[in-house]
MOPAC internal coordinates of N, CA, C and O (Angstrom, degrees):
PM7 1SCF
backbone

  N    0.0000 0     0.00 0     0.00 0    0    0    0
  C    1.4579 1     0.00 0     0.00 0    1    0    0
  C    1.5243 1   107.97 1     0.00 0    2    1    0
  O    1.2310 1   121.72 1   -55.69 1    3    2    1
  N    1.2747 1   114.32 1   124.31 1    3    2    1
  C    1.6344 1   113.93 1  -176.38 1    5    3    2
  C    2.0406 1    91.06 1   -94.10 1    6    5    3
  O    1.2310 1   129.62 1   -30.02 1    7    6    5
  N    0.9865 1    99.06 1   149.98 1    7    6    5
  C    1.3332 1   105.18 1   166.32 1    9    7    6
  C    1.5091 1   110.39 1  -143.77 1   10    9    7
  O    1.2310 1   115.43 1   -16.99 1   11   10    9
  N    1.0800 1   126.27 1   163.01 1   11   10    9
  C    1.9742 1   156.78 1  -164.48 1   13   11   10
  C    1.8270 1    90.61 1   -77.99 1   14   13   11
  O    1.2310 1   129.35 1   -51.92 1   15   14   13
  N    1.7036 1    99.59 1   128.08 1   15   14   13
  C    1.3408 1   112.21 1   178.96 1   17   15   14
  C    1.7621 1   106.53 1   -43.72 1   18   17   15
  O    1.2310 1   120.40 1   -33.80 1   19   18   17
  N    1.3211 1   116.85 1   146.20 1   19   18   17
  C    1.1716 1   116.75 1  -150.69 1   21   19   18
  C    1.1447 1   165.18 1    56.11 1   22   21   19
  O    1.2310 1   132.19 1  -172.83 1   23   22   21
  N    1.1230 1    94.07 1     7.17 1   23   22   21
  C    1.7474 1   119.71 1  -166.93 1   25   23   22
  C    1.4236 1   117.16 1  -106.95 1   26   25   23
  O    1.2310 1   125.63 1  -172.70 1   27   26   25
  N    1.9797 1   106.78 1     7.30 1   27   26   25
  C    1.1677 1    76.34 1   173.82 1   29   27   26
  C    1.9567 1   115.69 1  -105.49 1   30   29   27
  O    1.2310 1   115.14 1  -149.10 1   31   30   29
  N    0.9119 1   126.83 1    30.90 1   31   30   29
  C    1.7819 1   135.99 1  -174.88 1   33   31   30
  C    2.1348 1    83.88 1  -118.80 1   34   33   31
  O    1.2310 1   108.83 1   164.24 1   35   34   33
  N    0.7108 1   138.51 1   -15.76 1   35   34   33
  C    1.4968 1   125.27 1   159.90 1   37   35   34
  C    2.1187 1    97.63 1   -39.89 1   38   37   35
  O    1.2310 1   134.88 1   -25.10 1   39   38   37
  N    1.3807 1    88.81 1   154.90 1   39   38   37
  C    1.4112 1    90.97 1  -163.29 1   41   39   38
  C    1.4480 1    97.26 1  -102.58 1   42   41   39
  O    1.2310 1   112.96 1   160.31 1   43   42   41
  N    1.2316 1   130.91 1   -19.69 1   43   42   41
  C    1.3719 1   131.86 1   149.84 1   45   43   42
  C    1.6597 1   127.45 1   -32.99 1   46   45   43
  O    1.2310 1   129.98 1   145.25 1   47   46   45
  N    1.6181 1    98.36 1   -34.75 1   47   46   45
  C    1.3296 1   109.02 1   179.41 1   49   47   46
  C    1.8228 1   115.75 1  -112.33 1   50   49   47
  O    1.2310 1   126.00 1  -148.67 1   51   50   49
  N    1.4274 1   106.07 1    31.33 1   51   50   49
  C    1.4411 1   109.46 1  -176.74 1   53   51   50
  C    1.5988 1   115.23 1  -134.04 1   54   53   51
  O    1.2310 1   109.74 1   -63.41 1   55   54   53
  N    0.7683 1   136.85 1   116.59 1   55   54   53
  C    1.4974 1   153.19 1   159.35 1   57   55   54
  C    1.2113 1   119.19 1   -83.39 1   58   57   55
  O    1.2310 1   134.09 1   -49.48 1   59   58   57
  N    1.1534 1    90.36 1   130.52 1   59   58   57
  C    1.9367 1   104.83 1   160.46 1   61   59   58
  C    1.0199 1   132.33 1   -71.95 1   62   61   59
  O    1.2310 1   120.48 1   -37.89 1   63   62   61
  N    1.5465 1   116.70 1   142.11 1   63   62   61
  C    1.9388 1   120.98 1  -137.50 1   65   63   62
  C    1.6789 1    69.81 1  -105.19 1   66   65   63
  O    1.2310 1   110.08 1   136.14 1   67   66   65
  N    1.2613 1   136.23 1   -43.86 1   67   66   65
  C    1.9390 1   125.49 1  -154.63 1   69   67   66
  C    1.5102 1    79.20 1  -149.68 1   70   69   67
  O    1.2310 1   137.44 1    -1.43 1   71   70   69
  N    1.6713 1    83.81 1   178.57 1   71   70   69
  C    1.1074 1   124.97 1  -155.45 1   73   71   70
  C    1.6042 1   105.12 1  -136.00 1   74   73   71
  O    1.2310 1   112.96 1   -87.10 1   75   74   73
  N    1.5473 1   130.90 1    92.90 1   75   74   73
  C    1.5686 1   147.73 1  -152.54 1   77   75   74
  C    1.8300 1    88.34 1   -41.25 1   78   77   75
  O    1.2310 1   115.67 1   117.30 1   79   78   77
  N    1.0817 1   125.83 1   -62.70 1   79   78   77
  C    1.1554 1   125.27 1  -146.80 1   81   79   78
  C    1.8265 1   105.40 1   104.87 1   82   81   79
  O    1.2310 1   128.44 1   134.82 1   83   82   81
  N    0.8184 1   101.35 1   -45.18 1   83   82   81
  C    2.1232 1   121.23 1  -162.37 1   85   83   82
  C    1.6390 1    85.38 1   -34.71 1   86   85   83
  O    1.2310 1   131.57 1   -21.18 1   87   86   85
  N    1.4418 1    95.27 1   158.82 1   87   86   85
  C    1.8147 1   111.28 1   166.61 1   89   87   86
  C    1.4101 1   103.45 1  -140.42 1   90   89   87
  O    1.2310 1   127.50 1   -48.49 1   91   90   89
  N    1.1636 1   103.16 1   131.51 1   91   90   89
  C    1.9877 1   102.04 1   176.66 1   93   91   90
  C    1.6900 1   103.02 1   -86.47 1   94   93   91
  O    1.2310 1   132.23 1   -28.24 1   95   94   93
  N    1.1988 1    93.98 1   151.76 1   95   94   93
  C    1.7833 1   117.95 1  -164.08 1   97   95   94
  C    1.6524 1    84.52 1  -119.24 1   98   97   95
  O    1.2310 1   130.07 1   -19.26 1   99   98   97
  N    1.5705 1    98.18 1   160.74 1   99   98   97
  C    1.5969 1   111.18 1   166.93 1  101   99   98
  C    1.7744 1    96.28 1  -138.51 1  102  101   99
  O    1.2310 1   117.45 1   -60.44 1  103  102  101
  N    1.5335 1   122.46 1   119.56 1  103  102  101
  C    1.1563 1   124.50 1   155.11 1  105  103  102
  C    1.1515 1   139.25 1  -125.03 1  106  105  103
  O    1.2310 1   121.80 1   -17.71 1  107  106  105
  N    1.3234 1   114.15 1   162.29 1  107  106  105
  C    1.6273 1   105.47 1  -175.14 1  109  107  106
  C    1.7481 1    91.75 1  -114.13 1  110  109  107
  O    1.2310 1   139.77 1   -24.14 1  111  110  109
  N    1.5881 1    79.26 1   155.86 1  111  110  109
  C    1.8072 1    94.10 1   162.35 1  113  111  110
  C    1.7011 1   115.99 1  -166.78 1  114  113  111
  O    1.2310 1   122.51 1     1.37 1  115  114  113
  N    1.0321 1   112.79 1  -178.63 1  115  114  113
  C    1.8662 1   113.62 1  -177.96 1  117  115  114
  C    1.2795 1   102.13 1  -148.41 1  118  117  115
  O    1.2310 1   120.69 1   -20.45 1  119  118  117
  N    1.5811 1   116.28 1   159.55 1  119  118  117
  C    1.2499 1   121.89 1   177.85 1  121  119  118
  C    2.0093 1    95.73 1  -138.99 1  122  121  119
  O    1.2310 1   129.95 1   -19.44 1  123  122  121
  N    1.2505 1    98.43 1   160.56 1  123  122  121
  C    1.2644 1   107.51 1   162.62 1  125  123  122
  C    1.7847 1   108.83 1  -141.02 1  126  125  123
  O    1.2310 1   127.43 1   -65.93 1  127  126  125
  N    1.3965 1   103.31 1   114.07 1  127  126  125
  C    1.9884 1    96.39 1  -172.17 1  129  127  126
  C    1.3164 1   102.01 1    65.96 1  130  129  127
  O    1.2310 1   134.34 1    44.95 1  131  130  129
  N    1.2640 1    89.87 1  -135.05 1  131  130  129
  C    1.7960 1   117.87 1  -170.72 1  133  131  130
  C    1.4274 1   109.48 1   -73.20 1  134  133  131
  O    1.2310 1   113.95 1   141.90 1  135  134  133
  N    1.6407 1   129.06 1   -38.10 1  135  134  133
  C    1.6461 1   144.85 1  -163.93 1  137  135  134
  C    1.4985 1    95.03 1   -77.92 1  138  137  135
  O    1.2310 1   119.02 1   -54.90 1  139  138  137
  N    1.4379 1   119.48 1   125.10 1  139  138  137
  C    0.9989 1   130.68 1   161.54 1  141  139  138
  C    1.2450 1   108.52 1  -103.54 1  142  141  139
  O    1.2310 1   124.44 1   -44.36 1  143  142  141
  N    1.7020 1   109.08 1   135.64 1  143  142  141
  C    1.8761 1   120.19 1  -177.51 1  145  143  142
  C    1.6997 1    92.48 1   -98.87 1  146  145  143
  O    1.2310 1   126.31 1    21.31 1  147  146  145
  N    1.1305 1   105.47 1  -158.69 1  147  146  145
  C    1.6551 1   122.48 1  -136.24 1  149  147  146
  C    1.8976 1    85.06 1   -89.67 1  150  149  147
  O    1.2310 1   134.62 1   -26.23 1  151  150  149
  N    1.0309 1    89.32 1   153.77 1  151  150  149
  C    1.9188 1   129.46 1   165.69 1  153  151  150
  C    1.5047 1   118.47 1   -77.44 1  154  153  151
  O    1.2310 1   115.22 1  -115.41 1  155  154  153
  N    1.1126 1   126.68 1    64.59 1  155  154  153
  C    1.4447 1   117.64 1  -153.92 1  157  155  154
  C    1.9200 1   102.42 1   -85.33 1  158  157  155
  O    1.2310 1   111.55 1   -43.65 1  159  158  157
  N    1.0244 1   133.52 1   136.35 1  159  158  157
  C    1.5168 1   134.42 1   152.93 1  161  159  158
  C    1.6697 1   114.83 1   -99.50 1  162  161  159
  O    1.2310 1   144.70 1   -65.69 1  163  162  161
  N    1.4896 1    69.60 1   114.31 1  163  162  161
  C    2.0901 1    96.22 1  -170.62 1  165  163  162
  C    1.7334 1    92.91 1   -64.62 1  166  165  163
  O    1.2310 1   123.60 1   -24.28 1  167  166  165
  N    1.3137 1   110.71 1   155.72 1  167  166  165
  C    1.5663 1   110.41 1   172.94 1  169  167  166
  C    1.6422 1    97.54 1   -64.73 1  170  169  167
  O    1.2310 1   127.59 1    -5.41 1  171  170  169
  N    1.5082 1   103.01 1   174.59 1  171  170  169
  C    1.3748 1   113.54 1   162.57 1  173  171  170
  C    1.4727 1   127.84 1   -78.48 1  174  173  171
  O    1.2310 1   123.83 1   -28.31 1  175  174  173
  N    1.4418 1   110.25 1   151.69 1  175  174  173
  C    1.6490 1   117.63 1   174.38 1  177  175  174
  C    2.0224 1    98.89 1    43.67 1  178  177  175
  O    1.2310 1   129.34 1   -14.21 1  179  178  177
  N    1.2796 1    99.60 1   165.79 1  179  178  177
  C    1.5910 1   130.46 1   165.27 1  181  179  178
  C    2.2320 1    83.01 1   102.94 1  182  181  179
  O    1.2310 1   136.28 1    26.23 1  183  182  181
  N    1.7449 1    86.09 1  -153.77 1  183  182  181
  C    1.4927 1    76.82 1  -173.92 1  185  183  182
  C    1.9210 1    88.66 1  -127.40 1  186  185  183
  O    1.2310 1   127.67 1    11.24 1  187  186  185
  N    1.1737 1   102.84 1  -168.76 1  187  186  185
  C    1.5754 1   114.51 1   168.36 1  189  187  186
  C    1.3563 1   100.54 1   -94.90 1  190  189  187
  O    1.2310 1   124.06 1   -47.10 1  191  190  189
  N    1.3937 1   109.82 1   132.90 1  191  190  189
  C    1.2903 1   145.80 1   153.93 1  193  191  190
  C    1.7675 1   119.59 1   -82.53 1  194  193  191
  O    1.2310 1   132.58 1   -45.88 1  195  194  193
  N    1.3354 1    93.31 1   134.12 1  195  194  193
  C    1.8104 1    82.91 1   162.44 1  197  195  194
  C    1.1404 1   123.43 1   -28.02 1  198  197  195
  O    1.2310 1   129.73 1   102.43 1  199  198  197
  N    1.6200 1    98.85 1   -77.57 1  199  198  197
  C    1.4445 1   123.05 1  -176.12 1  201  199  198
  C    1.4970 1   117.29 1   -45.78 1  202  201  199
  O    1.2310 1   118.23 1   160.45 1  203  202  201
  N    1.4884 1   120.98 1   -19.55 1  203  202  201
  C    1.5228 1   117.21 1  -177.87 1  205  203  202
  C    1.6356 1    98.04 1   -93.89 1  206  205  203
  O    1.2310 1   117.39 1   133.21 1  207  206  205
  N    1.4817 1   122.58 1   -46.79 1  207  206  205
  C    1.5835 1   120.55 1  -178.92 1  209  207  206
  C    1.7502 1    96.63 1   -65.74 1  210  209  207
  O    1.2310 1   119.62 1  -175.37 1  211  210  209
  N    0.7725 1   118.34 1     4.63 1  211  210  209
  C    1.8158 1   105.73 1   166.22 1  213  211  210
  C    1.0535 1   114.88 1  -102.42 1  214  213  211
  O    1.2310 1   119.62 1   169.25 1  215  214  213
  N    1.0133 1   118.32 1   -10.75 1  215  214  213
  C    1.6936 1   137.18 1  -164.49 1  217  215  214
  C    1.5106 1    97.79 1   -79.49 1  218  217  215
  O    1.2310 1   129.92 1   108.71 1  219  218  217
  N    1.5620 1    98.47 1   -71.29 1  219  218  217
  C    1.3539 1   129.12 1   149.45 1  221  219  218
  C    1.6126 1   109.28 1     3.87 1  222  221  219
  O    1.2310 1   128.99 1    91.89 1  223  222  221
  N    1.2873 1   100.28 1   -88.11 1  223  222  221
  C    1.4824 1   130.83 1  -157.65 1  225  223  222
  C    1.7699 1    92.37 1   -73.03 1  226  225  223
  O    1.2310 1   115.77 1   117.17 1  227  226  225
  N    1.4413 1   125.64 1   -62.83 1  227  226  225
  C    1.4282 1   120.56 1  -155.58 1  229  227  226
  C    2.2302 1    82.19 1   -65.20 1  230  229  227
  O    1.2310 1   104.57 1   158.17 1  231  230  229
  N    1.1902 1   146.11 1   -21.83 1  231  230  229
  C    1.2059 1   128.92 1  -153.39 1  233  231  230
  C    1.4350 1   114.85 1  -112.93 1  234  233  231
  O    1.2310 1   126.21 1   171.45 1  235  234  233
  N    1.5439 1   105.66 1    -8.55 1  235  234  233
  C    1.8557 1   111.21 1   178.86 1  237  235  234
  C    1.5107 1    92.46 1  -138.82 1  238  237  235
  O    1.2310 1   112.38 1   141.75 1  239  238  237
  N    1.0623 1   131.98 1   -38.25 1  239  238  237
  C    1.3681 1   120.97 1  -158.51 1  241  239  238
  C    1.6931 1   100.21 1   -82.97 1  242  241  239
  O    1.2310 1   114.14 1   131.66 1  243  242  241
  N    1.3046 1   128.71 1   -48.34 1  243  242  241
  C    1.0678 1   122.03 1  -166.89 1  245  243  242
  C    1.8332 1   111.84 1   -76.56 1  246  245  243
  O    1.2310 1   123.31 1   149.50 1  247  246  245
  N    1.0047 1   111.27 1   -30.50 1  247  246  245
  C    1.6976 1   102.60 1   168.01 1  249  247  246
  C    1.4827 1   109.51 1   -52.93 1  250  249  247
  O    1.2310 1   124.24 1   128.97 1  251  250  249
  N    1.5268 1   109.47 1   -51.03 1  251  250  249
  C    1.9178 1   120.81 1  -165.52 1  253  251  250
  C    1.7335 1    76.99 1   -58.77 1  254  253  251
  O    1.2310 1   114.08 1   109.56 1  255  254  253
  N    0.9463 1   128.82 1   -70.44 1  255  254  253
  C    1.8969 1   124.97 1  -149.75 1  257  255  254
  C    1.6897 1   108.73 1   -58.06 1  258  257  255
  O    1.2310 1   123.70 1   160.01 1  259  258  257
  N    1.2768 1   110.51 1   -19.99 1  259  258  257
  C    1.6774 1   108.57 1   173.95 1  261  259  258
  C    1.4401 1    91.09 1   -93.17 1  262  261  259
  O    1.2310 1   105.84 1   111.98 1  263  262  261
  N    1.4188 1   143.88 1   -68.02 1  263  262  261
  C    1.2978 1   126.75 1  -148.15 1  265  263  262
  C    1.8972 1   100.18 1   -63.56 1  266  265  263
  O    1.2310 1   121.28 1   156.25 1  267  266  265
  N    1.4035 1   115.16 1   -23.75 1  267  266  265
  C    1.8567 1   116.72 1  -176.55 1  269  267  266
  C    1.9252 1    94.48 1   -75.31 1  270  269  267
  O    1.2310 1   120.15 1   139.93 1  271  270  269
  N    1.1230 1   117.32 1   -40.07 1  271  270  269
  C    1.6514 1   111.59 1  -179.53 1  273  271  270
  C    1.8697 1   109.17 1   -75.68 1  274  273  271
  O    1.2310 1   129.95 1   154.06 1  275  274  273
  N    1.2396 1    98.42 1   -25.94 1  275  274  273
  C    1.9120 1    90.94 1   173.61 1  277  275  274
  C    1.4159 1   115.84 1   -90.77 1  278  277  275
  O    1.2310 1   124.98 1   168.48 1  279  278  277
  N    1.2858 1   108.05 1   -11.52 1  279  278  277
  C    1.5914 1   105.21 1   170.08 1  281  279  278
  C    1.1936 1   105.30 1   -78.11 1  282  281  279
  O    1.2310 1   113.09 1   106.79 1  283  282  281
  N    1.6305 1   130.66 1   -73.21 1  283  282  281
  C    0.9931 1   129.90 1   178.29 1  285  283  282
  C    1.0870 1   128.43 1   -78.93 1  286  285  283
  O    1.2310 1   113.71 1  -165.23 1  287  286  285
  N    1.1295 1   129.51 1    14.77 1  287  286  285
  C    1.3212 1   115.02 1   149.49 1  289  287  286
  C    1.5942 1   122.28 1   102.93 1  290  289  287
  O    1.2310 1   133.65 1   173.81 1  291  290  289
  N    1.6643 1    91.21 1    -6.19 1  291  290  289
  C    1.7339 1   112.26 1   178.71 1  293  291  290
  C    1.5572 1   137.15 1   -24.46 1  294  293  291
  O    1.2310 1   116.33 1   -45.46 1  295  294  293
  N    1.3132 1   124.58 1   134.54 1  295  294  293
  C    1.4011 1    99.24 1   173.41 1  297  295  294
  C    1.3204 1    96.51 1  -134.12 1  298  297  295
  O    1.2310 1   118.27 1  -109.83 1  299  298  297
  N    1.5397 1   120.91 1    70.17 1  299  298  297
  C    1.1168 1   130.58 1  -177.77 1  301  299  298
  C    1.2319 1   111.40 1  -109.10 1  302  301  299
  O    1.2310 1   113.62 1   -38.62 1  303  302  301
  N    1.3242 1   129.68 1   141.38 1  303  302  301
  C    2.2009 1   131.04 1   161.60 1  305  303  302
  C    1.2023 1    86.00 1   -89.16 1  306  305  303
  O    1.2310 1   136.08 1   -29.93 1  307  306  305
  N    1.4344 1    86.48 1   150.07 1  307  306  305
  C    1.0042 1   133.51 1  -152.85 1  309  307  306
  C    2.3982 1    93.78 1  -110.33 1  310  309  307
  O    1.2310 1   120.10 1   180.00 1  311  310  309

C-alpha cells in the first residue's frame, strides 16, 4: 500500500503488534484521615445499582465506620 507523505502514523493506518493481556477491575474503597477501609472488587460488566452500592456500603463501609468511631472516640451519625 503506497500512502501520501505523512500518512503513515495516521491511526487509520496503524495496528497493534500484541495484545496487553491487562483486565480492568472496578473498586470501591473509603478512607477516614490516615485509616484506610476495605478494597472492594466490584463484580464484572453491568452497571451499579442502588441496591448493589448499598450492599456495598451496609457490608464494608459500615464495620470500617464503627471500628473509626471506637477508636476515636466519635460522636458522629452515621
Amino acid at each position: 500500500m503506497i500512502r501520501a507523505l505523512r500518512e503513515e502514523y495516521l491511526n487509520k493506518n496503524l495496528k497493534p503488534s500484541f495484545k496487553s493481556g491487562y483486565t480492568s477491575i472496578r473498586v470501591w474503597s473509603c478512607y477516614y484521615s490516615s485509616e484506610i477501609g476495605p478494597l472492594v472488587i466490584l463484580k464484572k460488566g453491568g452497571r451499579i445499582t442502588v441496591i448493589y452500592y448499598l450492599e456495598i456500603v451496609k457490608k464494608h463501609y459500615v464495620p470500617f465506620y464503627k471500628c473509626i468511631v471506637e477508636k476515636y472516640r466519635l460522636k458522629v451519625v452515621l
